[in-house]
C-alpha positions in Angstrom: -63.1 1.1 -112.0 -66.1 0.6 -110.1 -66.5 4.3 -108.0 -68.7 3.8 -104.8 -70.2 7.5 -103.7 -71.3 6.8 -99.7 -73.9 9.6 -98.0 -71.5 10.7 -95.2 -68.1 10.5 -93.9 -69.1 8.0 -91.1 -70.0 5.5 -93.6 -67.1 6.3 -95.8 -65.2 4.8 -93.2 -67.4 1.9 -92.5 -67.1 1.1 -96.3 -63.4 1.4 -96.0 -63.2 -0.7 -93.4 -65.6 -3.3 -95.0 -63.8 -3.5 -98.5 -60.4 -3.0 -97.5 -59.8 0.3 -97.8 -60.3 3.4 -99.9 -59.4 2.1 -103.0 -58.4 -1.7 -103.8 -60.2 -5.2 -105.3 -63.1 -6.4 -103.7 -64.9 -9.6 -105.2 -62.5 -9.7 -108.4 -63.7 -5.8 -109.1 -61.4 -2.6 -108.4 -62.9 -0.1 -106.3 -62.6 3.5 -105.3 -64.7 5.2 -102.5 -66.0 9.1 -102.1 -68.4 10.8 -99.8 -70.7 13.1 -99.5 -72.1 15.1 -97.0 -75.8 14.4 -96.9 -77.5 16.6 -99.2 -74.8 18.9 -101.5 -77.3 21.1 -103.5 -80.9 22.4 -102.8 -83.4 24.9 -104.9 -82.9 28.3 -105.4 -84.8 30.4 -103.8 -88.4 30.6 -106.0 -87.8 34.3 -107.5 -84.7 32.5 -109.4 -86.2 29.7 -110.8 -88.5 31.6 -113.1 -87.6 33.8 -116.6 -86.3 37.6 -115.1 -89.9 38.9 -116.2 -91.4 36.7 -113.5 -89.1 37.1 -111.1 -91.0 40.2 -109.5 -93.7 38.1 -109.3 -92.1 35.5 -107.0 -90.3 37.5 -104.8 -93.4 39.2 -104.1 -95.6 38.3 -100.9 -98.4 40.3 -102.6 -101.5 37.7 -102.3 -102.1 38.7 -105.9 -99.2 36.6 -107.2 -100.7 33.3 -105.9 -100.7 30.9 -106.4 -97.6 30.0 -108.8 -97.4 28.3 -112.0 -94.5 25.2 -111.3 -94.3 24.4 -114.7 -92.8 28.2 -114.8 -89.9 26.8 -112.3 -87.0 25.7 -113.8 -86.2 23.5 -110.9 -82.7 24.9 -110.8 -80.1 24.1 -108.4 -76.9 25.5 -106.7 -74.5 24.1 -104.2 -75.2 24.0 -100.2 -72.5 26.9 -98.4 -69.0 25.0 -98.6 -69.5 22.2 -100.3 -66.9 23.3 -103.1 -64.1 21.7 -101.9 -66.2 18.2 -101.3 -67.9 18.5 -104.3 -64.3 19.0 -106.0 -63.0 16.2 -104.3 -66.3 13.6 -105.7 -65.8 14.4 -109.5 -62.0 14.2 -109.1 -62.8 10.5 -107.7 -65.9 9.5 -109.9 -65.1 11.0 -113.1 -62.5 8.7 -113.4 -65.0 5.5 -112.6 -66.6 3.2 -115.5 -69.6 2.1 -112.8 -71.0 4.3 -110.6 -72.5 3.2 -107.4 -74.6 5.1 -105.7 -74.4 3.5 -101.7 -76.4 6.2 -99.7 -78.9 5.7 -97.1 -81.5 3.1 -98.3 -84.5 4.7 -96.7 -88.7 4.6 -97.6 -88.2 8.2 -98.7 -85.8 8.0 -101.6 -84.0 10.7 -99.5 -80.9 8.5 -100.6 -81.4 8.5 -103.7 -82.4 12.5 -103.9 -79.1 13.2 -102.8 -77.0 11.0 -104.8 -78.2 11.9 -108.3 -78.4 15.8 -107.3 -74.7 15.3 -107.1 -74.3 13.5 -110.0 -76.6 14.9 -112.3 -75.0 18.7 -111.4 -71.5 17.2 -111.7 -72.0 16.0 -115.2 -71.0 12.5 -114.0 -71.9 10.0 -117.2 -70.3 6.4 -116.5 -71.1 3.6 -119.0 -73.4 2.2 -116.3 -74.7 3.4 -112.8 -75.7 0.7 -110.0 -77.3 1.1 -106.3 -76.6 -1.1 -103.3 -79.0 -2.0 -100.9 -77.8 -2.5 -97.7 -79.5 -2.9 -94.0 -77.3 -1.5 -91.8 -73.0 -0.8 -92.4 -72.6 -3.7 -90.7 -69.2 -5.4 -92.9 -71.1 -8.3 -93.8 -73.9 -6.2 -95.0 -72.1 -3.9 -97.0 -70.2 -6.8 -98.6 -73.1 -8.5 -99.3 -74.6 -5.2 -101.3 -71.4 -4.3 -102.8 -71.6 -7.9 -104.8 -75.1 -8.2 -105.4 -75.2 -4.3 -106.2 -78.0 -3.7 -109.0 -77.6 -1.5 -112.5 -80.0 1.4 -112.7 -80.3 2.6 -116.3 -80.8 6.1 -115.8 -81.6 8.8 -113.1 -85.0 9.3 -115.1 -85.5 5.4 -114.7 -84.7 5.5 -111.1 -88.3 5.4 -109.2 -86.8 5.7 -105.8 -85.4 8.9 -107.4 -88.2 10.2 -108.8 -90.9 10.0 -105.9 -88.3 11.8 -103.8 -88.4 14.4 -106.5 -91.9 15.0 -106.5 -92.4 14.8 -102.5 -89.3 17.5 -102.5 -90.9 19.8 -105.2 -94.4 19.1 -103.2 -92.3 21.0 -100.1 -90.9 23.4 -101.8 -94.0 25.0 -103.7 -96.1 24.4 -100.2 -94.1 27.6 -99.3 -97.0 29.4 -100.5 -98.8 28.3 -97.6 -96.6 30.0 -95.0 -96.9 33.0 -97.3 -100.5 32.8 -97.1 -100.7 32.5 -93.3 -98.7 35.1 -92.4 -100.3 37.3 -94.8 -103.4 36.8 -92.8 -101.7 36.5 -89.6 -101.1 38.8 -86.8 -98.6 40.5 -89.3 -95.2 40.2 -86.9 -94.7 36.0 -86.9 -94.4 33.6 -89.0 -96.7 31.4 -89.3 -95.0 27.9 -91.2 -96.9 26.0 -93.1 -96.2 23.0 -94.1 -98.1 19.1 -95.0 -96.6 17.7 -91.2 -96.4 20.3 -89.3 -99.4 21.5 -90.0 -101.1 17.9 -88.9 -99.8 18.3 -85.8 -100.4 21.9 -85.4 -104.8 20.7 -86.1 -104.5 17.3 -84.3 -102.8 18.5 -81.4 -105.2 22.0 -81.0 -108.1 19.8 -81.7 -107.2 17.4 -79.1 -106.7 20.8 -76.3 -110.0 22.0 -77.6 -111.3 18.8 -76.3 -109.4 18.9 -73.2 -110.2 22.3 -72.5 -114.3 21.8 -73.2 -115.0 18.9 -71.2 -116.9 19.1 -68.4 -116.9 16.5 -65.4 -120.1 15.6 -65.3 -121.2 12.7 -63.1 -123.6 10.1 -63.4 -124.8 7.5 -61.0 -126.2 3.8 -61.8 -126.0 0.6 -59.7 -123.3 -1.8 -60.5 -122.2 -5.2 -57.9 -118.9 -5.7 -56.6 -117.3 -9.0 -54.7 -115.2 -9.8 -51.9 -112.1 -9.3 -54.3 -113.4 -6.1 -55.4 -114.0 -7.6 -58.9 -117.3 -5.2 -60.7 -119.8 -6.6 -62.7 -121.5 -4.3 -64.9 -124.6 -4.0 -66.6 -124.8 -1.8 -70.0 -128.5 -1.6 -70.2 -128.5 0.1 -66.5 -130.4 3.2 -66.3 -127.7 6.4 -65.6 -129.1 8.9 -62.5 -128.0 12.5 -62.6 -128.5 12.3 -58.8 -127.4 9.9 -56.2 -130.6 9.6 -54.2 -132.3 9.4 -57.8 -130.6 5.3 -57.9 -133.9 3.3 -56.5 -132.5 0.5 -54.3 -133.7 -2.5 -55.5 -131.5 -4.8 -56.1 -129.7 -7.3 -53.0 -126.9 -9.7 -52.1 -126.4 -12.5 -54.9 -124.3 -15.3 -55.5 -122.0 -14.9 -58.4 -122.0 -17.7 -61.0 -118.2 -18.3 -63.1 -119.6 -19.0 -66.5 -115.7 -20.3 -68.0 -111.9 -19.9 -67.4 -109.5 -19.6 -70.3 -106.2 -19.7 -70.3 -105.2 -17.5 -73.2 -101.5 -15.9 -74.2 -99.9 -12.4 -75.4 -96.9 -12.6 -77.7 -94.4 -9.8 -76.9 -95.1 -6.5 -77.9 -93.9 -4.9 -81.4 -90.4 -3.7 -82.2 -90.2 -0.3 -82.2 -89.7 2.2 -84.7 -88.1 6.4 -84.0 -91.4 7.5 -83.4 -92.4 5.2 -80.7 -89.1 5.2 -78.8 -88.9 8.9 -79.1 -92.1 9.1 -77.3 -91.3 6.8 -74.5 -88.1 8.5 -74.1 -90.2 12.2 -74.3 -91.6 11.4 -70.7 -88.2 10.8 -69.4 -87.2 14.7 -70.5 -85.4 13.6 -73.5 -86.3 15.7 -76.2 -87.0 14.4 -80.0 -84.0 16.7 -81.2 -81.7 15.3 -78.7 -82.8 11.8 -79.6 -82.2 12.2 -83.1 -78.7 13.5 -83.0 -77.5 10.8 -80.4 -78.7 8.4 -81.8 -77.0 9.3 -85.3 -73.5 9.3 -83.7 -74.5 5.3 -81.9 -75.6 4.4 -85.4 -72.2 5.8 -87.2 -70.4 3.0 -84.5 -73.0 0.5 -85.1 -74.2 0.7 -81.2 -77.6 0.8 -83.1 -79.5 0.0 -85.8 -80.2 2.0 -89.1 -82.6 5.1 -87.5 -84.6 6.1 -90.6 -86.7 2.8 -91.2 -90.1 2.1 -91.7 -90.6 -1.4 -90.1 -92.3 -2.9 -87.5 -90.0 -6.6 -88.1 -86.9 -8.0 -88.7 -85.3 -10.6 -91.5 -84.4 -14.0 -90.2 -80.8 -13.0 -91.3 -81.1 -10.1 -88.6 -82.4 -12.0 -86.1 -79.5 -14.7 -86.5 -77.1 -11.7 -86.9 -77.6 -10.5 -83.1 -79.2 -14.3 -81.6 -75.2 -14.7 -80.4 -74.9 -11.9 -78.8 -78.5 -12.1 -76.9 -76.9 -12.7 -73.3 -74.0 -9.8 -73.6 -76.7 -7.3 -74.7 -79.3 -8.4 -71.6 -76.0 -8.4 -69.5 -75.8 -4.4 -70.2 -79.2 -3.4 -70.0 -79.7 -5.5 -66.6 -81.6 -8.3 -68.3 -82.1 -11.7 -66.8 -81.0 -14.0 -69.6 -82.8 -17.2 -67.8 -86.1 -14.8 -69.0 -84.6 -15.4 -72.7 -85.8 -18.7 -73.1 -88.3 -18.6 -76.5 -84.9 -17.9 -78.9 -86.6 -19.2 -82.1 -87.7 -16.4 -85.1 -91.4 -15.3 -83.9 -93.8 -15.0 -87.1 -95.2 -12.3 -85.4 -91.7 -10.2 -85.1 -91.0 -12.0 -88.9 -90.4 -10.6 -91.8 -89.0 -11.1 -95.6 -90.3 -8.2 -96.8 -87.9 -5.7 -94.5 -85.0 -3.3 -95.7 -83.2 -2.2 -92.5 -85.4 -3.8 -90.1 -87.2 -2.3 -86.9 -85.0 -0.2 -84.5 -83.3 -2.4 -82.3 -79.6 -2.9 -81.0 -76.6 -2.9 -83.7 -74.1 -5.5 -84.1 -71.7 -4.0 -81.6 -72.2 -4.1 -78.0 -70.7 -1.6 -75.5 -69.3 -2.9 -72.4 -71.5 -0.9 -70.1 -74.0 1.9 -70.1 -71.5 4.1 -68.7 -69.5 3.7 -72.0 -72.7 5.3 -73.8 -72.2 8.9 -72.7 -69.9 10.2 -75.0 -72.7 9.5 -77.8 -74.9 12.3 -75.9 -77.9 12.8 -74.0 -80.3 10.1 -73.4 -77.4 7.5 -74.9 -78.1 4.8 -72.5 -81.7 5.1 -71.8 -82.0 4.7 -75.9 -79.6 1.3 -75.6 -81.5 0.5 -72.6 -84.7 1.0 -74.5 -84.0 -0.5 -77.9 -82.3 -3.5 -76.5 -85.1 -4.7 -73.5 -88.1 -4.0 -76.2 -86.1 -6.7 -78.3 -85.3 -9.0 -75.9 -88.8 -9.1 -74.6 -89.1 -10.8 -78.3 -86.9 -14.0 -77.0 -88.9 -14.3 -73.6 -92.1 -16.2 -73.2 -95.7 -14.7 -73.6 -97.8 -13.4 -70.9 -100.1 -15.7 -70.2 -103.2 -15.2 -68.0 -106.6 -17.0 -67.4 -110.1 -15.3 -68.5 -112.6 -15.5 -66.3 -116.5 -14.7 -67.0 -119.3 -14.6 -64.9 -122.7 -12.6 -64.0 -125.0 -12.1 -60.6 -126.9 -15.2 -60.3 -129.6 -13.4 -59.3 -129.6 -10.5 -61.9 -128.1 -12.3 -64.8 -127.5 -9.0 -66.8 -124.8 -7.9 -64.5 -121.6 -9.6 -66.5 -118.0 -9.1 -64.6 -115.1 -10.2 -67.1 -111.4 -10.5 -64.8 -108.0 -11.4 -66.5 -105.6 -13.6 -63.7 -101.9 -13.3 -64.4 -100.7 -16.5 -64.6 -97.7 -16.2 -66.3 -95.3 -12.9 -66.4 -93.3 -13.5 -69.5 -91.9 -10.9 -71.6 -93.4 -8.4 -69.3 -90.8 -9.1 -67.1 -88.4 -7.5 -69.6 -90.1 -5.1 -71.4 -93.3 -3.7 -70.6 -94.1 -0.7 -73.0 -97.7 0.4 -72.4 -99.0 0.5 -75.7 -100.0 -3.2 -75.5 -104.0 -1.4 -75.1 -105.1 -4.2 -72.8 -108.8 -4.0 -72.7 -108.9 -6.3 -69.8 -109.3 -5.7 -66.3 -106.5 -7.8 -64.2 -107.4 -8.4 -60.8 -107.9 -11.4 -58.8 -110.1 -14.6 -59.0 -113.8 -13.7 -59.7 -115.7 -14.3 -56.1 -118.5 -16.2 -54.2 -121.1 -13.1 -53.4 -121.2 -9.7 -54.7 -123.1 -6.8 -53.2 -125.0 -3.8 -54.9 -123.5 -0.3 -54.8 -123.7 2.9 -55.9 -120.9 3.5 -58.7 -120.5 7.1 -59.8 -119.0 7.8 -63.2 -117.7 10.7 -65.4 -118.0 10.5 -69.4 -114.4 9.9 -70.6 -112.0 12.5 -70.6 -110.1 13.5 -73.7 -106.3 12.9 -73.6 -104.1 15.7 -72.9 -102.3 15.8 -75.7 -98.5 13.8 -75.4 -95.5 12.9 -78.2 -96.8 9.2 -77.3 -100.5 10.0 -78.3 -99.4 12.6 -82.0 -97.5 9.7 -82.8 -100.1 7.5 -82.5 -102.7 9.7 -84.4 -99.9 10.3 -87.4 -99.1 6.5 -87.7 -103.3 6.2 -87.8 -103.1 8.1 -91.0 -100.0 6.8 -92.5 -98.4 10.5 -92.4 -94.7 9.9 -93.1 -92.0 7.4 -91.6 -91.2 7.6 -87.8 -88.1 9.5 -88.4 -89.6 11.8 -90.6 -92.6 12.6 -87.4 -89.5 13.0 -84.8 -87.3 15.3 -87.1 -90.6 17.4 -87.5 -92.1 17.0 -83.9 -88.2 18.4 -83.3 -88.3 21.9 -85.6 -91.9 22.7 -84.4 -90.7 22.1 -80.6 -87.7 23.6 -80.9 -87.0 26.7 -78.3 -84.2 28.4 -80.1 -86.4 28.6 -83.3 -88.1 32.2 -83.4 -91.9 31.3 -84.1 -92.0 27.7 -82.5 -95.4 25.9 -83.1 -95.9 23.7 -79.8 -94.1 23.2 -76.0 -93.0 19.9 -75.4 -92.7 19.3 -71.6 -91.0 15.6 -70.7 -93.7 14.6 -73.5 -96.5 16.5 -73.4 -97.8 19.1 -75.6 -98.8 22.8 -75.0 -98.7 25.5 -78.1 -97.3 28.4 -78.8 -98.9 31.8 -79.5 -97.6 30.8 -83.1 -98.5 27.5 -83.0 -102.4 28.7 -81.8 -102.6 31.6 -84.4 -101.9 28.5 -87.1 -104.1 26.2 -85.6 -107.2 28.8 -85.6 -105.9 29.8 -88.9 -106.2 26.2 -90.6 -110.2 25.0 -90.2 -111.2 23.9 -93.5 -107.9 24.5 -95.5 -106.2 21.6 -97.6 -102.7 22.3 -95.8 -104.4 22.2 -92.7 -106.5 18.7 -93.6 -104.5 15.3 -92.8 -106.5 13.5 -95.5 -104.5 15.9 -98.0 -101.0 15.1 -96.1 -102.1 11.2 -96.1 -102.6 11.8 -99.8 -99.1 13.2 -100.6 -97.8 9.5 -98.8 -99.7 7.8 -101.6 -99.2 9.8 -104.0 -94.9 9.2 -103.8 -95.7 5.3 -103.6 -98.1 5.7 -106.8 -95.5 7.2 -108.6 -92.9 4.7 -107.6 -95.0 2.1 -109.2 -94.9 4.0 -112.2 -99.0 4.6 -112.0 -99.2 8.2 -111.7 -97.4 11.4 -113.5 -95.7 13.4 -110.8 -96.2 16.7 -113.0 -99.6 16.5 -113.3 -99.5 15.6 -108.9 -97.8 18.7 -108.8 -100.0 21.0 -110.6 -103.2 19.9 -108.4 -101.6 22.2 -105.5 -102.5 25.0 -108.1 -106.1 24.4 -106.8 -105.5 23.9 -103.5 -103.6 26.8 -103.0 -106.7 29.0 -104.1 -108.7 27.8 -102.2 -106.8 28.1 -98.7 -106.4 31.9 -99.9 -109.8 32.2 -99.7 -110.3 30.2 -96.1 -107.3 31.2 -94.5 -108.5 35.2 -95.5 -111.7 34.3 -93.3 -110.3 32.4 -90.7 -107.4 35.3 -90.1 -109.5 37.9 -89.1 -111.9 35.6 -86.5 -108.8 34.5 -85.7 -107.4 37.9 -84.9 -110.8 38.7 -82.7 -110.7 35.9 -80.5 -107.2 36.3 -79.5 -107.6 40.2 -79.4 -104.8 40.6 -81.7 -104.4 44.0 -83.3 -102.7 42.9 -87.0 -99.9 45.3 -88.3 -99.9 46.2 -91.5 -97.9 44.2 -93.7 -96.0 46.1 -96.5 -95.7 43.7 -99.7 -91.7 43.5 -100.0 -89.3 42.2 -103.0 -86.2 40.9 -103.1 -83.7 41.6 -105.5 -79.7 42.1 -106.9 -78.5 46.0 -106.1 -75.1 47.0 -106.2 -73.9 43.7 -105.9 -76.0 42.9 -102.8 -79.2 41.1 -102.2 -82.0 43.9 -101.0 -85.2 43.7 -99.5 -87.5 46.6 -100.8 -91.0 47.7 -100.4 -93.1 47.0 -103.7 -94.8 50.0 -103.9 -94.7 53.4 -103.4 -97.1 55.9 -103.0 -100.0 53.9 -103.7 -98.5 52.4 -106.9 -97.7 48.7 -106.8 -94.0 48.7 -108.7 -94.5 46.4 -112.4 -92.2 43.4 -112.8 -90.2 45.8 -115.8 -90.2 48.7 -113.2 -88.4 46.6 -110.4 -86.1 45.2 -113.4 -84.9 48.8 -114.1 -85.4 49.8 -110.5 -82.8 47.2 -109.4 -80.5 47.8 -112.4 -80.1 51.3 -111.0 -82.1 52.9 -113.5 -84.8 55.8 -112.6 -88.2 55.1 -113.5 -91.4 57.3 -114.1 -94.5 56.6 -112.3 -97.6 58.6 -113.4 -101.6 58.6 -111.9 -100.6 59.9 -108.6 -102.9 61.0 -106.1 -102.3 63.7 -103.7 -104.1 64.1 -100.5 -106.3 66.6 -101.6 -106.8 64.5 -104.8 -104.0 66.1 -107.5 -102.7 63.7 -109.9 -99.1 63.8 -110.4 -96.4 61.9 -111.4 -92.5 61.4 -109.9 -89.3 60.6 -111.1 -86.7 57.9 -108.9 -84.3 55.4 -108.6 -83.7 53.3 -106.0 -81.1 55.0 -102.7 -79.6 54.5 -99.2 -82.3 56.8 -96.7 -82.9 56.8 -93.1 -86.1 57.6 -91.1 -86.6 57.8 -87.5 -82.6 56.8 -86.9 -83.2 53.7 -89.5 -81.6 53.1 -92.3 -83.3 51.5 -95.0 -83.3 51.3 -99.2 -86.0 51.9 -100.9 -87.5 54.1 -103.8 -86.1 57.9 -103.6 -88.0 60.5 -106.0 -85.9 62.6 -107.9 -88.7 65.4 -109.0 -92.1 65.6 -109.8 -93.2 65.4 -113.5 
């Protein structure tokens, strides 16, 4: 029996519907189908992971304590609130299997793999052989095609996919110690999350408003020609005034001399990928958490293609997989299909090397836009969005004519024009990041006369989704999905300490998210060259080059040294925003009378020991000696942890018993 565990129930059903059913014969092999429900397990909490004589230790946010030792971690797991019944139901399924295939989500992360062999590893599920299938989208044909060509993994150790999404998850959950450090030398009320994303954007985006806020518009003035179509011709070498009447007037009327004409040609654009269409979408008031989770439901009905990919291009078979339905899909978005006329594979839009392909329209087309709404907000201006940037792929290219010419009296003075000539797949889809560095305008004239042009430096960027994208694709910092799930937490308004303000796309911060940016100069966590390097680090390890244990213990190092930075950077941090800190009281969390407690760890000026919260949490009274009075007695008390209440609140906490 060949046992096929699928990520969710929406591709459970997909599966079912591609093989036959829940259970049956498929190619000559019986099957039997079970879901889960993305991921099942996660960590426990870093106090848990280590022996009880540590545990003190990591529950503590005492500075002291960092950073942590991971090879003290035992990496345990437990199961996700209700996932007992589910679980239940996948070993009552699987156990019974001699194969078992492991069809989650095939994305770069491993993500799919993370989740499949948590569950099967905690399960105890040992078949005589375990296989993975590789599948594009859940498409029928697709799944078929990976059910039978489905290939054996020996073991989850063995599993590389497995085993860089190990490491990157580990990486996340020991960067904890960076929030703990922040916060520590925050403002002492927020907190300040840490983590290798969002703390790229957090420095990328308050570098980019420290620019905006420090510029200054200051002119400059320097003689440049114009003709009777308005065209400019420019010379580099011209001497820059401060002061209008400083420009000496000594230049005249010329003819203009056309040195060539070129026709040249622009293929369409590049598909797009989550990032990119969640920051065209951004300016339209569609936010990137609103995106993500309509776009998941028009995925689960095959409205649209797999979200989480990594591609730019599609495979020939994709691109003969949608090529019959070109016309219905322009027909919905309000397409032309007479523009659709180039409806041969591009090599520029090309690709053998893909797994799910760029984003683009999925196999099934809705009758109308209208039909779209019940997947959410923004459902139609994502169809609309994904399906005209891929049909401008089957129009022609732009195609304009180059012109060149200079002042034939002052050769120097060069004008460069680009002529339209040809629309093509601009009429369809026109997404500005083409970064045209030509001027369009019209044919280059007969005469052109001297002026006086007056100019500003260039002027930083405010700071949009569209450009953080940008910048984070520039540095190879995670998939597209994996920015616009992130750009989502840090934006979110329901979220207590959110890190940036997204308005229709563009990008404010927070009191939160300026306390972390002033609090990250100089710091590893802070540094996208270290966040770049955690990219290449998982696809090191997946080609079995590097050890992820010895990866992990680096962070060791960096963690000491952003104690040390952030420690500085806290307190200028705190002047320049006039922030008064609060004292932050070291607290530990632990098992009393069969509840989980939050306690202060110390008491009277003595920091409790990792035995003494043992007993202290057991119930047990404890003696603490070396006092110091105000008036500088030493003494010593006897207590035990109790239920008290000051100023009308209730709290637990250390009660002394008498003085010894």
């Amino acid at each position: 029996m060949v046992g096929i565990l699928t990520e969710k129930n929406s591709a459970f059903e997909n599966f079912k519907k591609a093989l036959g059913g829940v259970s049956g014969i498929y190619n000559g092999e019986q099957f039997i189908l079970t879901h889960a429900k993305g991921h099942l397990y996660q960590f426990e909490e870093p106090y848990k992971q280590v022996d009880a004589s540590l545990s003190g230790k990591y529950k503590s946010w005492n500075i002291d304590f960092l950073p942590w030792n991971e090879k003290e971690f035992k990496w345990r797991r437990i199961k996700k609130p209700g996932a007992d019944a589910l679980l239940k139901e996948i070993y009552n399924v699987l156990s019974k299997c001699d194969e078992i295939v492991i069809a989650t989500d095939d994305d770069p992360s491993g993500e799919g793999e993370l989740l499949a062999w948590e569950i099967l590893s905690e399960l105890k599920l040992r078949p005589r052989k375990y296989s993975r299938m590789y599948f594009p989208d859940e498409a029928a044909v697709n799944i078929q095609k990976a059910f039978v060509s489905r290939k054996e993994i020996p073991s989850m150790d063995k599993d590389m996919d497995y085993i860089k999404a190990l490491y990157r998850t580990k990486w996340d959950f020991i960067s904890i110690q960076f929030t703990r450090i922040a916060t520590i030398f925050g403002d002492g009320r927020s907190v300040l999350r840490q983590g290798r994303l969002k703390s790229a954007m957090v420095w990328l985006v308050g570098e980019q408003l420290k620019a905006v806020s420090e510029y200054k518009k200051t002119p400059f003035y320097q003689t440049r020609f114009k003709d009777e179509n308005g065209n400019v011709y420019t010379n580099n070498s011209e001497e820059k005034y401060k002061n209008k009447a400083d420009v000496p007037s000594k230049y005249k009327l010329s003819g203009v001399v056309v040195d060539s004409k070129e026709i040249k040609s622009q293929p369409p654009g590049k598909l797009l990928d989550l990032a990119a269409l969640s920051s065209i979408l951004s300016a339209k008031g569609i936010k990137a958490s609103e995106l993500l989770a309509t776009y998941q439901k028009m995925y689960e009905d095959q409205i649209v293609s797999y979200p989480r990919t990594e591609d730019k291009k599609i495979t020939i078979d994709q691109f003969n997989e949608l090529l019959p339905k070109i016309d219905a899909i322009a027909n919905v978005v309000g397409v032309k299909t007479s523009l659709l006329t180039h409806r041969t594979p591009r090599k520029t839009h090309i690709s053998t090397g893909c797994a799910h392909g760029a984003n683009r329209p999925g196999p099934v087309v809705p009758k109308s836009l209208a039909d779209l709404k019940k997947y959410g907000k923004g459902a139609a201006e994502i169809y609309t969005t994904l399906a005209k940037n891929y049909l401008a792929m089957l129009a022609e290219d732009y195609e304009y004519e180059l012109q060149k010419g200079h002042i034939e009296m002052y050769p120097e003075f060069i004008g460069k024009i680009a002529v339209p000539k040809k629309i093509g797949y601009k009429a369809v889809f026109n997404y500005a990041d083409d970064e045209e560095e030509k001027t369009i305008g019209k044919e280059l004239g007969k005469t052109a006369s001297p002026f006086i042009h007056e100019g500003f430096a260039k002027k930083p960027t405010v700071p949009t989704q569209k450009w953080l994208m940008k910048q984070l694709e520039k540095y190879d910092v995670g998939t597209g999905a994996t920015r616009v799930s992130t750009y989502s937490e840090v934006t979110d308004e329901s979220a207590k300490f959110p890190l940036l303000v997204d308005k229709k796309g563009k990008i404010t911060m927070t009191q939160c998210g300026e306390m972390s940016y002033r609090i990250l100069p100089g710091t590893n966590i802070g540094n996208i060259k270290i966040t770049e390097q955690v990219m290449l680090n998982m696809k090191e390890i997946a080609a079995g080059k590097s050890d992820p244990e010895e990866l992990l213990a680096e962070i060791r190092e960096l963690v000491k040294h952003d104690i040390e930075v952030m420690k500085k950077n806290g307190a200028a941090m705190r002047t320049a925003l006039s922030i008064k800190p609060v004292e932050v009281k070291d607290k530990t969390v632990g098992e009393w009378n069969g509840k989980t407690i939050k306690i202060s760890s110390a008491w009277g000026g003595h920091t409790f020991t990792s035995d003494e919260l043992k007993d202290l949490f057991a119930g047990k009274s404890i003696t603490i000696t070396g006092l110091k009075s105000k008036a500088g007695n030493v003494y010593g008390v006897i207590g035990k942890l109790a239920e008290q209440e000051y100023q009308g609140h209730k709290f637990i906490g250390f009660q002394r018993e008498k003085f010894v």
